[in-house]
Each structure stands twice: as structure tokens, then as C-alpha cells.
N, C-alpha and C positions, 0 to 999 in steps of 0.2 A: 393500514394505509387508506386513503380516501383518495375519490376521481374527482381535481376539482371542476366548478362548473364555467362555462364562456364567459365572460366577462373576467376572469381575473386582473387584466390590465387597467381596468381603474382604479384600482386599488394601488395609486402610486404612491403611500407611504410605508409597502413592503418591508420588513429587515429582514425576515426568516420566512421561510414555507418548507416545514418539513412533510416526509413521511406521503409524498406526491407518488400516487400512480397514472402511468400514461400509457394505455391500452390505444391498441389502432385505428379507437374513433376520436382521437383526440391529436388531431394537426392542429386545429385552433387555440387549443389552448398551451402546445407546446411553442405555438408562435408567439402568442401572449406573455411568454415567462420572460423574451427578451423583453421588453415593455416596461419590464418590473424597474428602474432605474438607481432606487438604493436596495436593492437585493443583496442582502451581502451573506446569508445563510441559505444552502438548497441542499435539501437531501429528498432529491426524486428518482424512484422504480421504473424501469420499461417493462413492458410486456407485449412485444412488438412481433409478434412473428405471424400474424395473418397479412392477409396481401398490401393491404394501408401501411403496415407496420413502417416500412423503410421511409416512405412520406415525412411520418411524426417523427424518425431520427434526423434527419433531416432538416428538417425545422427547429427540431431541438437544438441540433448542431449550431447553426445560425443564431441561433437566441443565447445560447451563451457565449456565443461571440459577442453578443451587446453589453452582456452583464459585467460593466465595468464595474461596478463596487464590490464583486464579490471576492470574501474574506475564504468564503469553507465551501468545498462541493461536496455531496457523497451520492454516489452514482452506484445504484444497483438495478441486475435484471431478475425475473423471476425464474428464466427458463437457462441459463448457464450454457447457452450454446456458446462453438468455439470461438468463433468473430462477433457477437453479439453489439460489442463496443467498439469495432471498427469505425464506426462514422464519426468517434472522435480522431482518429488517425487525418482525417479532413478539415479541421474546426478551422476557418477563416484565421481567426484570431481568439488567442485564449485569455480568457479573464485573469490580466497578469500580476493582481495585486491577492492573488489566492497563497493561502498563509496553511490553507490544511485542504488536501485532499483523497478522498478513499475511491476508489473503482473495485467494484466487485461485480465482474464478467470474464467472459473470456473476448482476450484483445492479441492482434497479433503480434504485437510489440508495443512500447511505451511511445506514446507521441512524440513526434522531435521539439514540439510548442514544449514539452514539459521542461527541457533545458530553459529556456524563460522564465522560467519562476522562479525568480530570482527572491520573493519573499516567501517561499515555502519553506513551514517549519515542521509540519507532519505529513507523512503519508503512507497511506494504509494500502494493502494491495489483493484481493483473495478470483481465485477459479482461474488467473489467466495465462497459466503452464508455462511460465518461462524457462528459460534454457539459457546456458553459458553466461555471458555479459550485457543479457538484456535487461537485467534489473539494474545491477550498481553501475555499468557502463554510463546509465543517463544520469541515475539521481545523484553521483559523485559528482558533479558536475555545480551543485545545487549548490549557492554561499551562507546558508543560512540556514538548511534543511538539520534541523536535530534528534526528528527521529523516526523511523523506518519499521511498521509493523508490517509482518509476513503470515499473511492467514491460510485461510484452507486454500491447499492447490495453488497458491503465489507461484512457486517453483517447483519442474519437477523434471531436474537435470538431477544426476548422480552426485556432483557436486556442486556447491556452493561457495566460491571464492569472492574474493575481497582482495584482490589484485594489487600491487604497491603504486600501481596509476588510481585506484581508486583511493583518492587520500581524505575527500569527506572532509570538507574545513570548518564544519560545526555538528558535524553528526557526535553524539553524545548515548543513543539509545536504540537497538538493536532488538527488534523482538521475534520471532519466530515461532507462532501458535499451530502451524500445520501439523495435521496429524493423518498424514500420510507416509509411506516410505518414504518418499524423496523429500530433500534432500538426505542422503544417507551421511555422506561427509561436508561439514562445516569447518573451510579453511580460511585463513587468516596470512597472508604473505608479509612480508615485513615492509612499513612503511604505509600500511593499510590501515584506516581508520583508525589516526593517532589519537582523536578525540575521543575516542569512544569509550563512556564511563558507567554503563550497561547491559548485560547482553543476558537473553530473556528467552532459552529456548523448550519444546515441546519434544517429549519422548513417549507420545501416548503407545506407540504401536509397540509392537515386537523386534521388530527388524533392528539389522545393526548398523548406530549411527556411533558416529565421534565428532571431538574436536581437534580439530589442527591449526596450532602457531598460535596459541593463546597469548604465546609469551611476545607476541609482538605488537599485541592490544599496551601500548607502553602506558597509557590514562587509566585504563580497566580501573572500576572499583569491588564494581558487584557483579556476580554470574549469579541467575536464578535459574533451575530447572525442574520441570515437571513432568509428569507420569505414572501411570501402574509402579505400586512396590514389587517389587520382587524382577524387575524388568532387568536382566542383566548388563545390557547396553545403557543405562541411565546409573546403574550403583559403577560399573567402570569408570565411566564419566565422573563421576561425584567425587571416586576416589584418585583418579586422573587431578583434577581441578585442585581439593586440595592440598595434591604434592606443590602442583605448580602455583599454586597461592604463596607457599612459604619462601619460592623463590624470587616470585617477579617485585619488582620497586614496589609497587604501592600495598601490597598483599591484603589482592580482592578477597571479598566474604564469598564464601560461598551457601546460596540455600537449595532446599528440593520440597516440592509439595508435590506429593504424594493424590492420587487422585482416590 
């Protein structure tokens, strides 16, 4: 990561600024990022927890309220505190033409702006301990969203449903890399993400996880799953899946890699 320096603002033929760190002496330069006018690629870090810190979110907030052209956000912190990403819960107005976005913090819930994105087509999610219907509650909502990665700590309710109100009108891909306990059970209700032609999940631990309602993934092509061999909760799955491959319409492939 690099800190960049004051002046970034004249540099108005920006497309991309990756790999940005914003520590607590830099208000100015987090004011500056709105400025950027065809910005349409950001992948910048906070590390905001000395007393300036909230200042620089702040302004941050604000600035990407400006960044009308942006296509991709990816927003991580250094320190994983609980609310860390709260001050997006606030954003003025969210840059609505964003097509991919990742937050990797902890947030108290998904923005209400997120329902807006109406051209989001990925989004990625990790550290921010969701519970019940605060993940698909919002992004089911999304016309265009195709695919949905769940990384460390995403969720970490007991379960994992996909409700038949969540119907997902382009979701297509499903992935699930946590490798934590939770989610133990990954359920599928029927009428729940008809599109979906994917589903990509993580058994690194020991604990015991399953699948439920596979058979009402009605599109399903492919299940991939990964894990320690010998993990007994990943070989039931495997041989779960296969039964239910020979029955459902499309009779998904199933694979496992092995770690």
C-alpha cells in the first residue's frame, strides 16, 4: 500500500488509484479523492483509529459521494474493529453507477444506498458478522447483481438462508470462502435463487456444516467444495450432493479440492 501525497486532485485524468492507505494525518487528501472526476477504479485502506481518525472518514464519506464515474470500489481497514465502516451507513449519496464492490470491515448492517445499485454486478463481503437477513435481505433486491462472494467472518449466524422472498433476478454465482464455524447450516428455501448456476463453498474447519434444499437451486449446474481430506462433514456433503445431482433437472457436476 502507499500514502499518497496533497496535491492528488490535479491529477484530473485519474481512472484507477489502487492499493491507497489513509492513516489519521490525511483529511486532505481523503477530501481530494472526491476531486478525482473520471475515477472510476478505487481500492483504498483506512487506518483510522487515532483521534483525527473519524475526520478522514468523514471526508471520505463525502468524496465518494462526488465520485460520479465510479465503476469498482474496494474498501478495506487494517484494524477489523466492529463499526470500523460505519460512516458508510451515512454516505450523502452513493456512487450509483458502481458495477463491483468489496467492504472488508466490520459494519453494522449493509447500507440502505446499497439497494441503489442498480448496476451492481459483483460484491464481495468479509469481517462484517452478519446475522439472519442482513446479507440477502438487501442484495436480493439488486437487478443485475450476478455474483456474491462471502469471505472470512461475512456471516456468522447458525444459519444461512436464501428465503423464497429472496428471488435474486440475475444472481448466477454463490461463493462462500469463510472458514470459520458459522455458517454451519447453508439453506435454500424454495423459490430462492432460481438463477443460480454456482455455488462455491468452504469446509476448511472441523465443525459440522450441511446443505439444505439444494434441490430447489432449479438452474444449479455446478457445486464446488473445498477442504481438509478426511473432514467428515465435507465427504457427507460430497456424497449428499452426488445423490441429489442424479435427481435434480439439470444434474449439477459436482467437484472438491482438497486442501
Amino acid at each position: 500500500m502507499w500514502k499518497p501525497p496533497q496535491g492528488l486532485w490535479k491529477m484530473k485524468a485519474l481512472r484507477e488509484v489502487g492499493w491507497v492507505l489513509l492513516e489519521d494525518d490525511a483529511v486532505e487528501v481523503a477530501q481530494e479523492v472526491g476531486e478525482l472526476e473520471n475515477l472510476q477504479r478505487l481500492s483504498i485502506y483506512v487506518d483510522c483509529e487515532k483521534p483525527n481518525g473519524p475526520k478522514v472518514l468523514e471526508e471520505l464519506a463525502l468524496s465518494l459521494s462526488r465520485t460520479h464515474s465510479l465503476r469498482s470500489l474496494d474498501m478495506g481497514t487494517l484494524s477489523y474493529e466492529a463499526n470500523a465502516f460505519n460512516f458508510l451507513l451515512e454516505l450523502p449519496s452513493p456512487p450509483r453507477l458502481l458495477q463491483i464492490l468489496r467492504i472488508a470491515g466490520g459494519i453494522d448492517k449493509l447500507p440502505n444506498w446499497v439497494e441503489s445499485l442498480t448496476y451492481l454486478v459483483e460484491f464481495h463481503m468479509s469481517w462484517a458478522h452478519f446475522i439472519n437477513d442482513q446479507l440477502f435481505g438487501v442484495l436480493c433486491k439488486l437487478p443485475n447483481l450476478k455474483s456474491i462472494w462471502m469471505q472470512r467472518n461475512c456471516y456468522t449466524g447458525l444459519e444461512l438462508v436464501a428465503r423464497a422472498v429472496h428471488n435474486f433476478p440475475a444472481l448466477k454465482n454463490l461463493r462462500g470462502t469463510c472458514d470459520q464455524e458459522m455458517p454451519r447450516v447453508c439453506k435454500f428455501e424454495e423459490g430462492s435463487m432460481t438463477k443460480l448456476e454456482k455455488l462455491s463453498l468452504n469446509f476448511d474447519n472441523w465443525s459440522e456444516k450441511s446443505i439444505v434444499g439444494i434441490e430447489h437451486l432449479t438452474s444449479l449446474k455446478e457445486v464446488q467444495l473445498a477442504g481438509k481430506r478426511g473432514n467428515p462433514a465435507l465427504d457427507r456433503t460430497l456424497e449428499q450432493l452426488k445423490t441429489e445431482s442424479g435427481r435434480h433437472p439439470n444434474q449439477f457436476t459436482v467437484g472438491v479440492k482438497y486442501d
